[in-house]
N, C-alpha and C positions, 0 to 999 in steps of 0.2 A: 504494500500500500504506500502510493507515494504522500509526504510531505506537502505541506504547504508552500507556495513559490515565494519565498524570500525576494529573487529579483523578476520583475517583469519589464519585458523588450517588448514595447508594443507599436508596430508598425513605423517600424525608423526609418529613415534615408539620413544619407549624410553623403551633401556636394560640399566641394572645396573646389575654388576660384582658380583657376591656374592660367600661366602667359599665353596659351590656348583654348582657352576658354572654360566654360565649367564643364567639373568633373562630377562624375555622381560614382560615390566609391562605395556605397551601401546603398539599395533599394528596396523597402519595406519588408524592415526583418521583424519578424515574430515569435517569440519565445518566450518560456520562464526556465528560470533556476532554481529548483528546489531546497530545501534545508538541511543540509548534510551531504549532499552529495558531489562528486568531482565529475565536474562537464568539460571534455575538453575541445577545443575548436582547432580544428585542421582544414588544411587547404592548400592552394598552393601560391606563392608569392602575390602580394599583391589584392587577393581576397578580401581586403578590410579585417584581419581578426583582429591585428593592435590598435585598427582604427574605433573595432565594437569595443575590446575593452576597454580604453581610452575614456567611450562615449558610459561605459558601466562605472572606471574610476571615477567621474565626475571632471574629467579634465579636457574634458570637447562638452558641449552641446549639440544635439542632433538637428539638423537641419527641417526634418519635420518628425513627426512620432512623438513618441513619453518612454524615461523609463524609470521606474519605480525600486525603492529599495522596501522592504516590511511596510507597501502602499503608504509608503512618501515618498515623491518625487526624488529622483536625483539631480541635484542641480547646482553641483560642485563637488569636489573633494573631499570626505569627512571619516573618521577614524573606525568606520563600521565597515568600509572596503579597504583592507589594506593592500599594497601593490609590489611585486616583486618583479621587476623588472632583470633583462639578460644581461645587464648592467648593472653590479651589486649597489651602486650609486651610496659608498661607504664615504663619507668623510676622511680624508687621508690623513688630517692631523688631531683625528680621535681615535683611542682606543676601540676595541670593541666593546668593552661595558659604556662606552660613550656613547658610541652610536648608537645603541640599545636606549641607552639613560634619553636621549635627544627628545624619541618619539614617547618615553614614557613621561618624561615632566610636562610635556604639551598635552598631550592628554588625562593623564590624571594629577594635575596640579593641581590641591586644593581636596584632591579627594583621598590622596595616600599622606602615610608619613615619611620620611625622606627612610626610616626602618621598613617600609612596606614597600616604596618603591626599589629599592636594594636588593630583598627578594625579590620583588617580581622581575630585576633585569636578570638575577642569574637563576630562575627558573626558566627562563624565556630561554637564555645560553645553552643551560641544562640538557632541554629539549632538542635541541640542533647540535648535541655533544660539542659543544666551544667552551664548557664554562674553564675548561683549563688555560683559555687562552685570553681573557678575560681584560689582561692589561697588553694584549698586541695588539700594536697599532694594524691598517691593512698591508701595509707594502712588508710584511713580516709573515704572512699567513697567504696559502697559496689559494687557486679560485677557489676553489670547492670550499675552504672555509668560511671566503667572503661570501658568499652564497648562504651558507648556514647563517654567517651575521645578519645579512638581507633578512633571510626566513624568519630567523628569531624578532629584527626589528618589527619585523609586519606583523607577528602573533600577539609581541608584547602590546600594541593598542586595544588588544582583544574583540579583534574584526568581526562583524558575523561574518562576512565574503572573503577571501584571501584571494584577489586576483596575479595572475602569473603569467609574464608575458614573458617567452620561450627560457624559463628558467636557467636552464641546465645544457642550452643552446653554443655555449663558448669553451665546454668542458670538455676533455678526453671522458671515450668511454665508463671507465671504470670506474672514476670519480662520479660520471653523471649516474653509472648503475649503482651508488651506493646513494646519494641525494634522493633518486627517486624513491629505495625503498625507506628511505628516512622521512620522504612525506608521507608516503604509504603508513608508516606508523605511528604520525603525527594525527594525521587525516584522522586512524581510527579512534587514537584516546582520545581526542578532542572533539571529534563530529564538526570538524570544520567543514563549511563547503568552500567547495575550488573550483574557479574556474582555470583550466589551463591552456595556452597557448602554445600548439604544438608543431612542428612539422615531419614528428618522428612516428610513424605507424605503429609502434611496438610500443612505445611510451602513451600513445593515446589509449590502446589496450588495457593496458599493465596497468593503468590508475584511475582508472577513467566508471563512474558508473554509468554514463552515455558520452556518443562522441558525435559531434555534431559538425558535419560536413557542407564545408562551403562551395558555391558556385566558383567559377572566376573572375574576375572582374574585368572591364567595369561593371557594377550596375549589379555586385554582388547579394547575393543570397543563403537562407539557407538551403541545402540541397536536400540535405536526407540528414535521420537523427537518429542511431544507432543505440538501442541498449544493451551493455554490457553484464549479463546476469552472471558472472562467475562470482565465485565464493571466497571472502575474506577470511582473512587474511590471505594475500595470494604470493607464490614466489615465483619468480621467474623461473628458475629452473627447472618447475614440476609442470610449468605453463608450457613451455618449451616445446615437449611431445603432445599435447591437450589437443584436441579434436576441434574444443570449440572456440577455445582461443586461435585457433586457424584459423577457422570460419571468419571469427571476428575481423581480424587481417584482412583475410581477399577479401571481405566485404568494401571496406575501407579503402582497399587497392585499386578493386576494379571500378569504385567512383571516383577515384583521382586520377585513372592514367586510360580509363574507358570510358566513361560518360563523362569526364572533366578534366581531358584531354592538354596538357600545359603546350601553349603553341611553342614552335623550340625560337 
């Protein structure tokens, strides 16, 4: 039984003005995002997904449509979407408890005591395994850390949404196959919902309780909306052989390189 939609995307577009005229980079998208769950949006270059999350952070306005966070309008930036960009976007002459500390005194100023917010940056650390690293600066900690620092800053406002624009997109393998399942286990003590932004078909799978497949653009859409029913806690390596995580795959494949064909 699904949840309540937490976000609603109700009949968007979104043009932008270009030395050629106007562009329509989105054309009346429709959707919700449920409560707990991880939706991730794939497509192929150019699709508008950084442009929908963007317009879901609160950091564009859509050019015609609404959209909704817990039926209030979105219509700015505010500490209940937090945003993880492919770009740890760390402050270079903060620690990591600093950059943590940054987004928790702006949000809960006034409502913690400087002893509650303390714990709460290095529970936040905890979560993302950094708390040992607690007084490194970034240029001291390799990506994959600053990425857990990101992670951690955007939990510690305590989001209902955690949006994520192609996180683990600048990472070698390994590093990104150990991130993913560290959301994977963030996702489930927490019940957070995610949205993710992806262009990796085994990653959209692997985390994903629906995957949400875009046209191409211009004049983007959604295409089709995939639900993922395998069972949590999942590992990759038991998924690997899986019948249905296959499935899941070619599905995803054969609308990206068959019915949504990238012109080369």
């Amino acid at each position: 039984m699904r949840t309540h939609p937490i976000i609603q995307v109700q009949q968007v577009s979104q043009r932008f003005n270009t030395r050629s005229g106007e562009f329509l980079a989105l054309d009346n998208v429709s959707f919700d995002i449920h409560a707990g769950e991880t939706l991730s949006l794939i497509g192929h270059s150019g699709c508008g997904k950084s442009t929908l999350l963007n317009l879901i952070a609160g950091l564009t306005r859509p050019t015609s449509g609404g959209l909704l966070c817990n039926n209030r309008e979105i219509d700015g930036p505010g500490p209940e979407r937090g945003v993880v960009f492919q770009n740890h976007s760390l402050l270079p002459w903060l620690t990591t408890y600093d950059n943590v500390a940054l987004a928790v005194r702006q949000v809960f100023r006034g409502e913690m005591s400087k002893a509650e917010m303390h714990e709460w940056i290095m529970h936040n650390l905890d979560l993302v395994q950094m708390s040992h690293a607690w007084n490194k600066r970034p240029h001291e900690i390799s990506g994959g850390m600053k990425q857990r620092v990101g992670i951690a800053r955007a939990l510690s406002m305590k989001p209902a949404v955690l949006l994520m624009d192609e996180p683990f997109g600048a990472l070698d393998a390994l590093t990104r196959a150990h991130l993913q399942d560290a959301v994977m286990e963030i996702q489930q003590r927490l019940r957070t919902t995610i949205v993710l932004i992806t262009h990796d078909v085994d990653e959209a799978v692997l985390l994903s309780d629906r995957v949400m497949m875009m046209t191409n653009g211009p004049a983007a859409t959604v295409g089709e909306i995939m639900d993922v029913t395998l069972e949590r806690p999942r590992s990759r390596v038991a998924l690997a052989d899986d019948a249905q995580y296959q499935r899941y795959r070619q599905q995803v494949l054969q609308f990206l390189y068959e019915k949504q064909p990238k012109a080369a």
